[in-house]
N, C-alpha and C positions, 0 to 999 in steps of 0.2 A: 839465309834462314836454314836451319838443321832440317832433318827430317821428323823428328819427334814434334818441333815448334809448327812442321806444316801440316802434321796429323794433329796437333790440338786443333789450328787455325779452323783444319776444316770440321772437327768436331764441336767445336762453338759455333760455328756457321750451321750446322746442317740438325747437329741431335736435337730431337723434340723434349719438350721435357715431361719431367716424367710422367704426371696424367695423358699424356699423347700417347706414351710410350706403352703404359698401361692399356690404354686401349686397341692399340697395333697389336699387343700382345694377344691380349683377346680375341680380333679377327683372326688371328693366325691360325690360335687353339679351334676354332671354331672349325674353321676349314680342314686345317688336319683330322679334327677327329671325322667329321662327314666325309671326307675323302677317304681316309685311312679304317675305319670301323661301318660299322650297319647301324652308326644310330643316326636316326631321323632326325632331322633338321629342327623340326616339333618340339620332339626329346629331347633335343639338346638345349636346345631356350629353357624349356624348362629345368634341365637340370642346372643349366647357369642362375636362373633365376632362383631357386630354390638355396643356392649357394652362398650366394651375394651376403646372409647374413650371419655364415659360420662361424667369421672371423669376429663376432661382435667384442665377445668378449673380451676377447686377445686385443681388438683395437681400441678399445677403451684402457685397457691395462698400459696399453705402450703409449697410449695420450696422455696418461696421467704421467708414465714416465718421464716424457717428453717436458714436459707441462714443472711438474714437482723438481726436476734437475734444472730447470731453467729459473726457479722461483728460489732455491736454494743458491745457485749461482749467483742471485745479483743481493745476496744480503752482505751487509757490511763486512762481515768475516769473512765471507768463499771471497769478495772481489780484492780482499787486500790480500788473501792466501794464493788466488791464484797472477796477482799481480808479484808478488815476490817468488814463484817457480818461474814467470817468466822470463823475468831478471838474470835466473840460473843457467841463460840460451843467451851468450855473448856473441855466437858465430853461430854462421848458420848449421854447422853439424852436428852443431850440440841440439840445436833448436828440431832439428829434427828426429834425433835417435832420442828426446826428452820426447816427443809428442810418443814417439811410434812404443818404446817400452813402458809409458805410462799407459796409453790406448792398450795394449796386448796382455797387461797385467789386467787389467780390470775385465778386459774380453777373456782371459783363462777362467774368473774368479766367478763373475756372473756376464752373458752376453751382455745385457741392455745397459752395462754400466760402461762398457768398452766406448761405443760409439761418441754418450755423452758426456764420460771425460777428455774424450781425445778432441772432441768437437773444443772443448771449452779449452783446453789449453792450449789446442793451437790457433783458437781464437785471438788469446789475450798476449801469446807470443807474438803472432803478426800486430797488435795493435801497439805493442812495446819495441819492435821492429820500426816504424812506422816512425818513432821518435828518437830513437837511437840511429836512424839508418843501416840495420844489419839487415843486410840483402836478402831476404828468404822469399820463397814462391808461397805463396798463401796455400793455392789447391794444389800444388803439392805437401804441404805438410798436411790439409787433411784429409788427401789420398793415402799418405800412410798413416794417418789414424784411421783411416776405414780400412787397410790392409791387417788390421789386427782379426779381421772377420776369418784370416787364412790361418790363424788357431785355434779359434774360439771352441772346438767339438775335441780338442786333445785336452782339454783342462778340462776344471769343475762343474761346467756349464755344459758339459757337452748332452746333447739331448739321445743321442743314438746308443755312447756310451753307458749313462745311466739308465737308458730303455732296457736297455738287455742284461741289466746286473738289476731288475727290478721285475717281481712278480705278478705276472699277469699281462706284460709286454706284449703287443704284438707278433709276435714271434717266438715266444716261448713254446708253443706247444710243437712247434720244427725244431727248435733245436730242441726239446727235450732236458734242459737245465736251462740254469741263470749265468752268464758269462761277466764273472768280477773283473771288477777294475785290474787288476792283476794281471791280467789276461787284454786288456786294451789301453787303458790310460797308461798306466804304469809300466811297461812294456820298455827296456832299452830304445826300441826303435823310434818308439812315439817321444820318449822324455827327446832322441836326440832330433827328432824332426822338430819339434816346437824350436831349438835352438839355431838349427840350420835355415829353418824356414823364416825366422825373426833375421838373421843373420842376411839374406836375401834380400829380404825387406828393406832393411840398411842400408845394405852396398847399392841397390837399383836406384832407391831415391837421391845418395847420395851423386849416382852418376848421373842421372838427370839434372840434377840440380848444375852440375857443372858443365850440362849441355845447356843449360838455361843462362848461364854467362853474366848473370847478375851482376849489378852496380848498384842497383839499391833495392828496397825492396819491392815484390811484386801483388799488388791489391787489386783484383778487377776491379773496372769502374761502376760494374750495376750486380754488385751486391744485394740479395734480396732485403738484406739489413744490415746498413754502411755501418765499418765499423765503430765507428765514432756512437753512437749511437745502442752500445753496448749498457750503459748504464742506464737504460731506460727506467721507467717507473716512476708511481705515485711519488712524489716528493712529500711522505707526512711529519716534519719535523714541526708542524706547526701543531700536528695531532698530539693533545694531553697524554705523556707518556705514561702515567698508570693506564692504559688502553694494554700495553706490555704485557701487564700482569695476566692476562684471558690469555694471550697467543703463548705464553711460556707454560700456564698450566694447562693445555691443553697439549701439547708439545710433550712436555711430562707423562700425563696421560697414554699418552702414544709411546712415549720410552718405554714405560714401562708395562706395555704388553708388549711390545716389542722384543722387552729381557726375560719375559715368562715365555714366549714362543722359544725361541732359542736354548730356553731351559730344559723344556720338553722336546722339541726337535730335535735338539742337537745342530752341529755343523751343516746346516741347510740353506740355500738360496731358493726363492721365488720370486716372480715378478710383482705381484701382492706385497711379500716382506720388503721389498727393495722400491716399491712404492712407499710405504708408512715409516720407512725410516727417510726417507727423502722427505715427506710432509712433517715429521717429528724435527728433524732438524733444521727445517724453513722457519716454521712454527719459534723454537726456540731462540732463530738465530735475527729474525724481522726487527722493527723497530716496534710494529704493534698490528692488532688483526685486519686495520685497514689496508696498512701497509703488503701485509699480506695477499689480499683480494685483487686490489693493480694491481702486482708483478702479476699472478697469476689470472687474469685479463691477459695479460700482456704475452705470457707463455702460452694461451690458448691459441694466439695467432699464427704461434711459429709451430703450434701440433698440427694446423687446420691441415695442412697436405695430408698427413696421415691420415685423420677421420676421412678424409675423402679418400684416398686409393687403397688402402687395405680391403673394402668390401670388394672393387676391381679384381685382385687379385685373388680375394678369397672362390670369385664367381670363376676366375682361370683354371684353380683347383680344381675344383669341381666335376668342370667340364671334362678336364685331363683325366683325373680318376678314375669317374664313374662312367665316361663312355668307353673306359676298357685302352683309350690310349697310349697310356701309361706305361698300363701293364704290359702290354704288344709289344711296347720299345723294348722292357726291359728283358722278356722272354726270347725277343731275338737275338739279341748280345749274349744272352747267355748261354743258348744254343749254340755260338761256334767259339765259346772259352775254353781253355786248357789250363791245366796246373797252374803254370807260370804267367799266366793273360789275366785271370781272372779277375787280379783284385787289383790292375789297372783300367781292365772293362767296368768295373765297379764304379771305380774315382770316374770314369771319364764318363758315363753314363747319368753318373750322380750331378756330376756337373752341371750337362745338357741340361735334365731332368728339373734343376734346383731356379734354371730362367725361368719357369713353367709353373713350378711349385717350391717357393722359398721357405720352407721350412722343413727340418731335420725331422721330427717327429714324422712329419704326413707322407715324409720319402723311403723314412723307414719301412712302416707299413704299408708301403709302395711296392717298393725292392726288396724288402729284408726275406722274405718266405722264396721268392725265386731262386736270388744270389747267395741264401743258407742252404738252401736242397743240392744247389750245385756244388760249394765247398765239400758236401758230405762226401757227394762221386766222386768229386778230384781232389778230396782228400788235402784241403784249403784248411787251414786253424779258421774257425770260426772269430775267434777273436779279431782276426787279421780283416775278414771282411766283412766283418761290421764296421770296423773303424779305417775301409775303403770306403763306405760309403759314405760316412760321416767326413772324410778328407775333400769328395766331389762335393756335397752340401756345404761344405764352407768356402773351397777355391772359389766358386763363381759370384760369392757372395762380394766379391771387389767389384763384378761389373752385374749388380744388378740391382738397379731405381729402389725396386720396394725396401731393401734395407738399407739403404744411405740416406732415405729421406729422414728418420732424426738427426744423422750428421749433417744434412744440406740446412735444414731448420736451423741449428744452432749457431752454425756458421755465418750463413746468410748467404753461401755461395750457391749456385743455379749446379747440375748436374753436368752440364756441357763442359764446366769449370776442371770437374776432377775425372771426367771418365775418359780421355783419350789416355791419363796419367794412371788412375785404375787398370787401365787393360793393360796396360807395359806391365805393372805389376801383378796382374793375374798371369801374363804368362810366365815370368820369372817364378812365382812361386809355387806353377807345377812341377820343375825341376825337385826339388828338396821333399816335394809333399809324395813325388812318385819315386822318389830315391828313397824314399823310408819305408814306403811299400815293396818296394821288391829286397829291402836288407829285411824289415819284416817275414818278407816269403821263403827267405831262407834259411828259416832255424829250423 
């Protein structure tokens, strides 16, 4: 047995899953911050508690995500559409670099679509594996569909980038101007890091896979949801098909606010818009409204992790933030940077920082006012390190629970499955992520 196969071994043996994980986390934050700052044990309950409900919002939005991409997946069109992509995966190289540049295209375009295209098609590739016998690792291929999270902030999606090219930003009033895309996204270094770091991506699963020695292919046996068992749902074919007529014009309905926001917006994603076009195209594509209602029964079960550890983590937040812990890390780091240190103290910070508090926004406004005051002194492009810290915001995003539980729902794979396979590839894709940073640092 390799050494990779006896670090999975023991991380299916030992890792808790993620509700565990979530709450380990918590004791930790807890301790650290009492240990580490002056707030009272008291205070701190209460600021967790007080927390617990920030992320309401956000966790109904990403339940519906969750929920509406799962009810659209199993209508007669997505399952014969993503039954014939899979068909396009004769070998497992192909079956891989299809999962990993489909996942990275959709994570550039908008985050929440990344996870659960990549979940679904390398679903339905392993289930077409399965009867073809082409040897593929199941939680490896959708380890590299959650490895799309190591670009998601250099694309259109990225929340740090379009923070600071948007007025009223948390940090707008340090730096004194709005910092355009030109200046981060757009940037040589960044167009060429999204290609290197995709490129990484590739090569590392592809060489695992050949340490995995495959003969046929590889399906855990306790799959949260075998996958045989994919095409669940109401069977309403017995249901009076004018029933049709309500779910299409109501589907319609929804197009078409759908095409007057975009009218007026323009070229914009939100997690809202990307919910009601997922419901408009269920809606349209069902067999009729009852039809409807089971699958999404059915998609409720696979959000339910979600509803339950998003407020965990939102009370994690919290606690980090506002007992000043946060801040204390990041002011120490940036107390002994230089020119040339900075805006890997940055990424590697963000990193840390992103186990603690998984979102780009609340890291921002974390770190952004520190790690800006200090590029002024050492004379840092500001552009560069902002989109250092939105680089550490996304690496760690390969090994951490709270954003792979849509990809583990969909899948039906357990966490222990893909994260000893995750962290091989979180480390490989600091290589290319901190290579673009320092060709960044030196224009």
């Amino acid at each position: 047995m390799g050494s990779l196969e006896r670090l999975q071994e023991i991380i299916e043996r030992r890792l808790p899953d993620p509700l565990t994980f979530a709450l380990a986390l918590t004791a930790l934050t807890a301790v650290l911050a009492v240990v580490l700052t002056s707030t009272a044990p008291a205070t701190l309950l209460m600021k967790w508690g007080d927390s617990l409900s920030t992320l309401l919002t956000f966790t109904m939005q990403i339940g519906l995500t969750i929920i509406l991409a799962y009810v659209l997946s199993q209508t007669p069109l997505m399952q014969s559409g993503l039954k014939r992509l899979a068909r396009l995966a004769s070998t497992p190289t192909q079956a891989y670099v299809l999962v990993i540049l489909t996942a990275a295209t959709f994570y550039l375009i908008s985050w929440p679509l990344g996870p659960i295209t990549g979940a679904l098609v390398a679903r339905e590739i392993a289930r077409d594996a399965v009867a073809r016998n082409n040897p593929v690792h199941f939680p490896l291929m959708a380890a590299g569909a959650l490895s799309g999270y190591a670009v998601w902030e250099m694309g259109y999606s990225s929340s740090i980038a379009l923070a600071v090219a948007t007025e009223g930003n948390p940090t707008y009033e340090i730096i004194g101007r709005l910092i355009p895309i030109q200046e981060t996204l757009l940037t040589h270094w960044n167009l060429l890091s999204i290609v290197t770091t995709l490129a990484v991506i590739i090569t590392t699963v592809l060489v695992l896979h050949k340490q995995f020695d495959l003969k046929k292919p590889y399906i855990p046996e306790d799959l949260v949801t075998p996958l045989e068992s994919a095409n669940e749902g109401a069977d309403d074919t017995q249901l009076p098909q004018g029933r049709r007529r309500w779910s299409i014009l109501t589907g319609l309905f929804l197009a078409a606010y759908i095409f007057v926001w975009f009218a007026q917006q323009g070229v914009s994603l939100q997690l809202n818009i990307v919910n009601w076009t997922f419901l408009a195209a269920g809606l349209l594509l069902v067999r009729s409204l009852p039809h409807y209602s089971a699958l999404f029964a059915d998609g409720a079960r696979i959000a339910a992790p979600t509803l339950l550890q998003y407020p965990l983590y939102a009370g994690i937040m919290g606690m980090a933030i506002q007992s000043g812990l946060a801040q204390q890390f990041t002011q120490g780091l940036v107390a002994i940077a230089t020119q040339t240190t900075l805006p890997i103290i940055a990424f590697l910070s963000a990193g840390l920082i992103n186990i603690f508090i998984p979102s780009g926004g609340a890291q921002w406004a974390l770190q952004g006012p520190a790690f800006i005051e200090a590029a002024k002194l050492l004379e840092v492009d500001l552009g560069l390190i902002a989109m250092s810290v939105a680089y550490g915001d996304q690496w760690t995003n390969l090994i951490q629970p709270f954003v792979a539980i849509p990809l583990l729902a969909l899948t039906g794979l357990r966490l222990k499955h893909i994260f000893g396979l995750a962290l091989v590839l979180c480390g490989a894709t600091s290589l290319p992520l901190m290579a673009g940073l320092l060709i960044g640092n030196m224009q």
